[in-house]
Every structure is written in structure tokens, then in C-alpha cells.
N, C-alpha and C positions, 0 to 999 in steps of 0.2 A: 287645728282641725275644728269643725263647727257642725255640727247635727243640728239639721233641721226638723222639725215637729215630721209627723207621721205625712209624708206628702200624697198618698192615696191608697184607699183600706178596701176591700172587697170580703164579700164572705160567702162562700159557697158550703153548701152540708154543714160538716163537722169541721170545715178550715175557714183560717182569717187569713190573708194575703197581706204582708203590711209594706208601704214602698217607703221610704225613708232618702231623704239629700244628706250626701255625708262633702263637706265642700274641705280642700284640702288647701290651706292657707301658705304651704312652704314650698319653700323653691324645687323641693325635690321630691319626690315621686313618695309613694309610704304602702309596703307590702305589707298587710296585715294579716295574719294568721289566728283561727280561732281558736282561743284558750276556755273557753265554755261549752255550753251546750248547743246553743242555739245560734242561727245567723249561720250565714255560707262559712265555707269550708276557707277559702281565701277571698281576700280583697285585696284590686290594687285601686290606690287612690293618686290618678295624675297631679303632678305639679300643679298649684294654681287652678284647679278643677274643679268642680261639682263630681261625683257618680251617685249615682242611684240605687237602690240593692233592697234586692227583694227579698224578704224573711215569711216564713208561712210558717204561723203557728195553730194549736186549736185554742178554741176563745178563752178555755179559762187559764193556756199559759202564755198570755202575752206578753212581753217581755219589757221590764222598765231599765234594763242595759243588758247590753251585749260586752264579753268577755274576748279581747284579743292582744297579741302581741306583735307590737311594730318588728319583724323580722329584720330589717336594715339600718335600724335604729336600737344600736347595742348601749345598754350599762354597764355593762362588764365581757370577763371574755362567754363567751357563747351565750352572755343573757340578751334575749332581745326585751324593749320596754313596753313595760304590761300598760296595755288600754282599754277604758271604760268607756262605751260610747254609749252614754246615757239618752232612751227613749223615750219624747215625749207623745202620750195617745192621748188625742183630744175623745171626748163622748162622738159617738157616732153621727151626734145630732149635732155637732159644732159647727160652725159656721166660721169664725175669725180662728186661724192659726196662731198657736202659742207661738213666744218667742222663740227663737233659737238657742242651744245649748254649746256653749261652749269647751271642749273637751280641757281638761285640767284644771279649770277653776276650782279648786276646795277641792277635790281629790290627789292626795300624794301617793305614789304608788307603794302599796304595802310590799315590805323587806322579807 
């Protein structure tokens, strides 16, 4: 799985709109279910895909990762595998896009 930097921010009043590319590198599909706060309630992430997904926070709780668990990708019996989809927010004034963030590099999922 591969998160891309923040792909389009909006701010209206007291909300931030943030859109984010979550690109799914495995041959099989990955239901993720939220284990945090923040970010939708489910995601599916097609095979081989890009999706898109829109998180709306207010400015001062932007979020530098979202909390979920791959639902169809078990550890054990009924554990699904906990994931950190770490966000990157460029300054509003940014112009060149961060790299991309690779999901599990130096994160091991905590026991």
C-alpha cells in the first residue's frame, strides 16, 4: 500500500477538506475498517488501484495518520492487521508534492 501526499485541500469556515491517493499495490482487494478517530468509517481499496478518500477535519486537528484494520487480512484468529496510513500535509503554499509514503516501512504493528 502507498499513500500519497495530500492530493487536494479545500477550506471552507471552520473545516479543512483533505483528499489523499491511497494506491493499493496487491493483487487482492483490502477492506479497511477504522480503528481511530478520524477518516471514514470503511474503505475499500481495489486490487492494483488508486482510491481517493476524502477526510474533513477542523484546521487545528489535521491528522498526521489515520488509524485502521485490514479486516480480510488476519494475524491471528479474529485479529484483523492493524494499519497506519501515515499523512503527508504539505504548507498550503506548496507547490512541488512530497514524496510518497510507503505503508510499513519502520512501522511494526504494535502486540
Amino acid at each position: 500500500m502507498e499513500i500519497r501526499p495530500v492530493h487536494h485541500r479545500s477550506t471552507r469556515r471552520s473545516r479543512n477538506t483533505l483528499w489523499i491517493e491511497i494506491r493499493n499495490n496487491c493483487d487482492l482487494d483490502i477492506e479497511l475498517e477504522r480503528a481511530g478517530q478520524r477518516g471514514p468509517a470503511q474503505i475499500t481499496l481495489p486490487a492494483l488501484n488508486t482510491a481517493v478518500v476524502k477526510i474533513d477535519v477542523t484546521p487545528d486537528q489535521e491528522p498526521e495518520s489515520l488509524q485502521y484494520r485490514a479486516t480480510n487480512f488476519l494475524i491471528g484468529p479474529d485479529r484483523a492487521l492493524p494499519v497506519n496510513l501515515k499523512i503527508t500535509l504539505p504548507p498550503l503554499s506548496a507547490s512541488a508534492p512530497a514524496p510518497a509514503n510507503k505503508v510499513g516501512e519502520g512501522h511494526a504493528p504494535k502486540n
